[in-house]
C-alpha positions in Angstrom: 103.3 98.3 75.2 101.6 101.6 76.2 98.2 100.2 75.4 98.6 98.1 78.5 97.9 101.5 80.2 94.5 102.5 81.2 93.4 105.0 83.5 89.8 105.3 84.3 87.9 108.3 83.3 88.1 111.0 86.5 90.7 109.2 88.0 92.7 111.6 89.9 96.7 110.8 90.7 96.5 108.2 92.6 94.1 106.4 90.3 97.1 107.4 87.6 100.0 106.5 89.7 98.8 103.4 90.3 98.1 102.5 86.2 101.7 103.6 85.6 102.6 101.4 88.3 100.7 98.4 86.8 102.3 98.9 83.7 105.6 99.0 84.9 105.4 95.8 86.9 103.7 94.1 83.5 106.4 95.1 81.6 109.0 93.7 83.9 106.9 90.3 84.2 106.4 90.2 80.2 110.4 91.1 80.1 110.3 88.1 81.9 113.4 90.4 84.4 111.5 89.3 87.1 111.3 85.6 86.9 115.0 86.0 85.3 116.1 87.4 88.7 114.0 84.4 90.7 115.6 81.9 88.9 119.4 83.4 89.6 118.2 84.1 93.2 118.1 80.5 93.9 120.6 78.7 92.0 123.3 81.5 93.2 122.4 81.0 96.6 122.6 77.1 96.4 125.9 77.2 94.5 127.1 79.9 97.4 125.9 77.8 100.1 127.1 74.2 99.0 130.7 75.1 98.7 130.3 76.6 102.4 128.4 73.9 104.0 131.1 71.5 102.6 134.1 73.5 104.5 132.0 74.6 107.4 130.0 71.8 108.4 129.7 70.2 112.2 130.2 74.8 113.0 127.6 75.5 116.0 124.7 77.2 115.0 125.0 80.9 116.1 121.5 83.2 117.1 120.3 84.9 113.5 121.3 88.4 114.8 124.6 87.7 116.8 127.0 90.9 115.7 126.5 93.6 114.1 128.0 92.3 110.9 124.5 91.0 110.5 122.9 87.3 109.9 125.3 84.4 108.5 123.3 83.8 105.8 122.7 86.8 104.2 125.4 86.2 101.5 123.4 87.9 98.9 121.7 90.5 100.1 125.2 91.5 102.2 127.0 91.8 99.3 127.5 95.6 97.8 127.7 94.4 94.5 123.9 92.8 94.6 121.7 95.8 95.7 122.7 97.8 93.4 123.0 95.6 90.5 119.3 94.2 91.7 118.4 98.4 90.8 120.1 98.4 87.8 118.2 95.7 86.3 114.7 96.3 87.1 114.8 100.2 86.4 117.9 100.8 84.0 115.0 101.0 80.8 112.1 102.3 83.1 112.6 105.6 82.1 116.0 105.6 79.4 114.3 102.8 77.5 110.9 104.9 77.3 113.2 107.4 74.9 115.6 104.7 73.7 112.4 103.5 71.9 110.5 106.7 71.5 107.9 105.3 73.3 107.3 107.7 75.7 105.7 109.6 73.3 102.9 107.8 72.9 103.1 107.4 76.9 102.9 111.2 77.1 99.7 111.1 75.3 97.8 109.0 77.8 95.4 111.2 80.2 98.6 111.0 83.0 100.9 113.6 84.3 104.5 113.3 84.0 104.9 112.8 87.8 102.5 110.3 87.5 104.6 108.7 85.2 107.7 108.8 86.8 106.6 108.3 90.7 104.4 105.0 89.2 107.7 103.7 87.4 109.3 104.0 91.0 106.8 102.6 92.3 106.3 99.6 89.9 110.1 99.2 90.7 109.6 98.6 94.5 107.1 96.2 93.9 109.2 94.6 91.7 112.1 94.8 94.2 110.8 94.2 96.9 109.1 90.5 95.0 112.7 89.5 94.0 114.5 90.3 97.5 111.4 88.0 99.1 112.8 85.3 96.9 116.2 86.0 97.8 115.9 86.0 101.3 113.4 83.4 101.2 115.9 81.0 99.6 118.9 81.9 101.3 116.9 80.8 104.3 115.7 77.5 103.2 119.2 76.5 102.2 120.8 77.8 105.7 118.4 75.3 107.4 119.1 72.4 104.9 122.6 72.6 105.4 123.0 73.5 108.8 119.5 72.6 110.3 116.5 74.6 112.5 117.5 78.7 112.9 117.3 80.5 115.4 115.8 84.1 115.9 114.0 83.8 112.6 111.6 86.3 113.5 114.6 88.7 113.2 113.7 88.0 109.3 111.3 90.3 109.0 113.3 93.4 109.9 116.4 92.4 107.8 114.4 92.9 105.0 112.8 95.9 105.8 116.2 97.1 105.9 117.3 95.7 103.0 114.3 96.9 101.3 115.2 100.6 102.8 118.2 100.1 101.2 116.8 99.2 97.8 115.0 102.2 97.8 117.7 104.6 97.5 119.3 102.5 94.8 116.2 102.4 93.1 115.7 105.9 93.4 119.1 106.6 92.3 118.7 104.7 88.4 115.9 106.9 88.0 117.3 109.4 88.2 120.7 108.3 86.3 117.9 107.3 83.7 116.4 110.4 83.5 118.9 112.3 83.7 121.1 110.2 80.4 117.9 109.1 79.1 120.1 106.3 77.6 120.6 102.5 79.0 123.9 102.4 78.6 125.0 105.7 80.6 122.9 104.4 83.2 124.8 101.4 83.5 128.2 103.5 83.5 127.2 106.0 86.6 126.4 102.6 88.5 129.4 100.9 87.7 131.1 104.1 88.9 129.0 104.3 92.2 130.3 100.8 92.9 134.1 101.6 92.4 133.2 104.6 94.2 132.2 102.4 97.0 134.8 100.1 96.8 137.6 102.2 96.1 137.3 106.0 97.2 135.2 105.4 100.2 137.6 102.9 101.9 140.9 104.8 100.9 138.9 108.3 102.3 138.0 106.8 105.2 141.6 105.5 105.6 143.5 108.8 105.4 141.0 111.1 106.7 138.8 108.8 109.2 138.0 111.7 111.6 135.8 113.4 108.8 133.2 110.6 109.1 132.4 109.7 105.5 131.3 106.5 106.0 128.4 107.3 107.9 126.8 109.2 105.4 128.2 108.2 102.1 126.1 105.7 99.9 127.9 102.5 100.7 128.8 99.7 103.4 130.9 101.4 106.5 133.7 99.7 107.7 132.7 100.1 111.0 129.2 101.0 111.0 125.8 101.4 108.9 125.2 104.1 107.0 121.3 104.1 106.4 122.1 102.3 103.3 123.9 99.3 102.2 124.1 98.1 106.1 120.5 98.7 107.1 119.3 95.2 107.3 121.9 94.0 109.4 121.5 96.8 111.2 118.3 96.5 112.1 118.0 93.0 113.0 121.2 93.5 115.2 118.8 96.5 116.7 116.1 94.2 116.9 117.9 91.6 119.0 120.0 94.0 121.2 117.9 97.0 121.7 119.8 97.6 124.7 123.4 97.9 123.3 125.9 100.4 121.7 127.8 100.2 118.3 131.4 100.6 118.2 132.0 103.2 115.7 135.4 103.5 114.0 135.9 107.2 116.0 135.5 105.4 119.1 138.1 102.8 121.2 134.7 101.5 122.8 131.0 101.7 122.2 129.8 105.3 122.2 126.7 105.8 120.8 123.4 104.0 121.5 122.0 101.3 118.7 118.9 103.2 118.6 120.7 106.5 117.8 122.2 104.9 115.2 119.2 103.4 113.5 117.7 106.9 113.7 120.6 108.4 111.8 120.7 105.7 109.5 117.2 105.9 108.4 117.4 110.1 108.1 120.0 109.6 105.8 118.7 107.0 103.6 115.2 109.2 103.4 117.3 111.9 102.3 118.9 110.1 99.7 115.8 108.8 98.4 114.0 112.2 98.3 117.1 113.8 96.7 117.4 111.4 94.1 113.5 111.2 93.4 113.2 114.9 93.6 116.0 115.7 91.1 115.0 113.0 89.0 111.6 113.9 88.6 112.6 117.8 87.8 114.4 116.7 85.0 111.9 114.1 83.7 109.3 117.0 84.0 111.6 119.1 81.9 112.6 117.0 79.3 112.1 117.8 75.7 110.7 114.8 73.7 112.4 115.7 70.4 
């Protein structure tokens, strides 16, 4: 697998990043995740969207950004189970599997620093990612029009899944650093099953009995009321997009009080700062790990 690696002779980082990266996306295409993930892309979103069309047909077709729920047809992408799982997936072994098999000893003996190594996994992960939620959204669109005919506001497309893709980001970021930190598959797998119940359990009851504290707006996760830089950023920016002028009603709030664009601004912030965190630590650990 590592032989797949080649960095030119006085390459500088970049040049090394960008190997690591290569190899990473090659291993996820010769892993065959990739195409995998294509394939359940488009047959989830048909067997979604046939049941729907059957029960909702003759419905008016509404504008592509028309509340701040986000687009009718992002069933996928919308959901907080997929993001996350989406992460999981393509980076779970990117870093545990490199120990799992002992192969990252021979990866440490390429010409490539560790953050090198680790920052062109991440990166071979995005490009992964970001291949896979094309597909996604791609599809999902195609079989909104089928069934319920011409869109409207398509162009909005474009910044749902820069959102989404945001989004992805931090999830991604946060496997790498569950994998770096367990250097073992399976653990990896645990701390994102227990970020989901986390999302689906505590954050809605904390929110519930102690709303005034504000968790949801900066807690991993879809808000209740509002995004949080994370799980709601494509909605939320394609809601932007097509209301630039408008306020969000927050969950503090009996009426809108705070300016879409405000929002959007504290969304992204927070979803930086996840991403950074989760990188930073990450790579601190991989940097000091001892390859027994």
């Amino acid at each position: 697998m590592t032989r797949e690696l080649h960095r030119p002779k006085g390459a500088g980082q970049a040049s090394s990043l960008l190997a690591v990266a290569r190899y990473e996306l090659l291993s996820n295409i010769r892993r065959k995740k990739i195409v995998g993930l294509f394939a359940i892309a488009v047959v989830v979103s048909a067997l979604v969207w046939i049941p729907k069309f059957a029960t909702m047909a003759g419905m008016p077709n509404p504008p592509y950004a028309d509340a701040l729920t986000g687009p009718r047809y992002d069933i996928l992408l919308s959901s907080s189970y997929f993001l996350p799982l989406l992460a999981l997936i393509i980076a779970m072994d990117s870093i545990a599997g490199e120990f799992e098999s002992r192969t990252i000893e021979t990866l440490l003996t390429k010409p490539v620093s560790r953050a090198a190594i680790y920052f062109g996994k991440f990166v071979g992960g995005v490009v992964s990612l970001l291949a896979v939620l094309a597909v996604v959204l791609a599809s999902e669109t195609v079989f909104s029009t089928i069934f319920y005919g011409p869109q409207d506001n398509l162009y909005l497309l474009a910044y749902y899944f820069v959102g989404v893709a945001l989004a992805g980001l931090v999830l991604l970021s946060m496997v790498l650093f569950l994998a770096s930190a367990t250097k073992k598959s399976l653990l990896t797998v645990l701390g994102v099953i227990a970020y989901i119940i986390f999302e689906q359990v505590v954050e809605p009851l904390w929110g519930q009995y102690f709303p005034s504290y504000g968790i949801d707006y900066y807690v991993p996760g879809i808000a209740r009321h509002a995004g949080t830089g994370l799980l709601d950023l494509g909605p939320l920016l394609a809601y932007f997009a097509g209301n630039p002028g408008k306020s969000a009603v927050l969950s503090s709030c009996s009426s809108p009080c705070i300016a879409l664009s405000t929002l959007v601004l504290q969304d992204l912030l927070v979803g930086a700062a996840y991403t950074a965190a989760f990188l930073g630590a990450g790579y601190l650990i991989f940097r000091r790990a001892e390859i027994k």
